[in-house]
N, C-alpha and C positions, 0 to 999 in steps of 0.2 A: 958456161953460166947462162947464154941464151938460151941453150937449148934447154937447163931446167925450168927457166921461168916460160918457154912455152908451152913444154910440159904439164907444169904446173894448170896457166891458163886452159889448156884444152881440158883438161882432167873438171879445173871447176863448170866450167861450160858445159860438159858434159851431164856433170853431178846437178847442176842448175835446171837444164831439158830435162834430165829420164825424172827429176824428184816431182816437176809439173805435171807430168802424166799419171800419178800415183793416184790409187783408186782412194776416194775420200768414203771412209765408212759409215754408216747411218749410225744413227743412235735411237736405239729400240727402248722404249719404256712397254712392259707388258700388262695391260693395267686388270689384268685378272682372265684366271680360266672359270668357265663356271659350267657346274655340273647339269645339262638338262637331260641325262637320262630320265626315261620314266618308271621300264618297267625291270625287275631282274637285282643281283646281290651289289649293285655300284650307285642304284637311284640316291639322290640326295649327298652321298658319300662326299665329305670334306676333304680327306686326304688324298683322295684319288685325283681332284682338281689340283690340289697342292704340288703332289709329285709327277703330274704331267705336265704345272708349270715351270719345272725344276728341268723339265727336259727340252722346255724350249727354250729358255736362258741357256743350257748347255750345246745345245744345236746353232743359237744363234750365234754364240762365241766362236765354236768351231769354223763357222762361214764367214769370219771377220766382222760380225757387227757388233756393236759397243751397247752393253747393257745399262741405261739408265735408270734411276734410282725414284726420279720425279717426271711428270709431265712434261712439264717446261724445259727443261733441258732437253727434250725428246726430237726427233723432225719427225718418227713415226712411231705411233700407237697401235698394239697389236691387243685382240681382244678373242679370246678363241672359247666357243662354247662345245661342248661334248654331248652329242648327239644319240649318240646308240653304242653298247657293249654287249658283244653277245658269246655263248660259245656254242657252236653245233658241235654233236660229236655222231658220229659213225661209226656201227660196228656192225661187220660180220665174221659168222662162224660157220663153219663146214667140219663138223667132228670135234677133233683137237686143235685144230689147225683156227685163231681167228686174227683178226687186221681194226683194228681203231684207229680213228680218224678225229682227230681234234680241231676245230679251224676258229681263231679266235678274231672276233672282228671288231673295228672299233670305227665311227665316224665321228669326224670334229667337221668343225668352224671353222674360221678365221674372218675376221674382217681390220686393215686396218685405215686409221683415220690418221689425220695430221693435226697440228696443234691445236687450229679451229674448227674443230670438230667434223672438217672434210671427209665423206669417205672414200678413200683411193682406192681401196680394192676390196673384193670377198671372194674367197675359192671353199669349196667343199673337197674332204679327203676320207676316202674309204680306202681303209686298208688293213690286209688281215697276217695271219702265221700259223703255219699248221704244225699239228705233230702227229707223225704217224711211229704205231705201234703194230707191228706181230711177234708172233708165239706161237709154240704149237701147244703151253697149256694156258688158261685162262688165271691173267696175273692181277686181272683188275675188282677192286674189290665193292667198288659200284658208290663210293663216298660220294664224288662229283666234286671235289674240290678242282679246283681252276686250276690252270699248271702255271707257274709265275714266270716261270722261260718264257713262254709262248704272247702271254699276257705281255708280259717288260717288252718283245719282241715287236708286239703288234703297237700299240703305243709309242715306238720308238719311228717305224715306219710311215705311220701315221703324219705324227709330228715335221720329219721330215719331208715330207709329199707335201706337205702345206707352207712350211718355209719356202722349198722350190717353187708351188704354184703362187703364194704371194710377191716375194722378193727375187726369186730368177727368175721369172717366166717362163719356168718350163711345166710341161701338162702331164 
């Protein structure tokens, strides 16, 4: 019977230590993405902002931090603006034979502040996704529409680069 109540005792003691070192998660309120591209098919675009904010709510969660709803409940404020969307594309041909090259690029912002209106950090993130195409007949039909693989890819990347450089400190 001793030996379970010491049991017992060490197991809570235990469970008492390792729960005090448990990492305490921030609480992110993201108080808007905003669109400053200038020039090209995304300037001004509302949704585009929308669904990039959509993905750093889902990025934050992934990394354990706690999405809030309001300010005030917040410890930090994230404020991220959209800087440049571009897409180069490359092509050559030798006969029948040719090679495209898509490279989709996106820079954002971030800056975040704390509840009075402190700013603790700002990092810039460039970051792109390519897609390459060959063929020995020519399949492209010169539309120019954007490839949304590449696009979803490079915005995801992005996003992620700027969580890291804000809240892990990595470069």
């Amino acid at each position: 019977m001793t030996k379970i109540k010491g049991l017992s005792l060490l197991l809570c003691t235990l469970f008492l230590a390792l729960s005090s070192f448990a990492q305490d998660t921030y609480k992110v309120y993201i108080s808007g993405v905003e669109n400053k591209i200038k020039i090209g098919k995304f300037t001004g675009n509302r949704n585009f902002a929308f669904g990039v904010k959509n993905i750093f709510e889902e990025i934050l969660q992934d990394k354990d931090f706690s999405i809030v709803e309001t300010r005030s409940e917040s410890d930090i404020i994230l404020s991220v603006d959209l800087l440049f969307f571009d897409v180069n594309r490359t092509k050559r041909n030798v006969s029948v034979f040719h090679s495209d090259v898509e490279e989709t690029l996106v820079i954002m912002k971030a800056v975040t502040t704390d509840n009075t209106g402190k700013k603790l950090k700002e990092a810039i993130a460039e970051e792109s996704s390519s897609e390459i195409s060959t063929s020995t007949l020519i399949t492209d039909d010169g539309s120019g529409k954007i490839n949304q693989q590449a696009l979803s890819s490079a915005i995801k990347k992005t996003c992620v680069s700027l969580v890291d450089k804000i809240f892990l400190n990595k470069k």
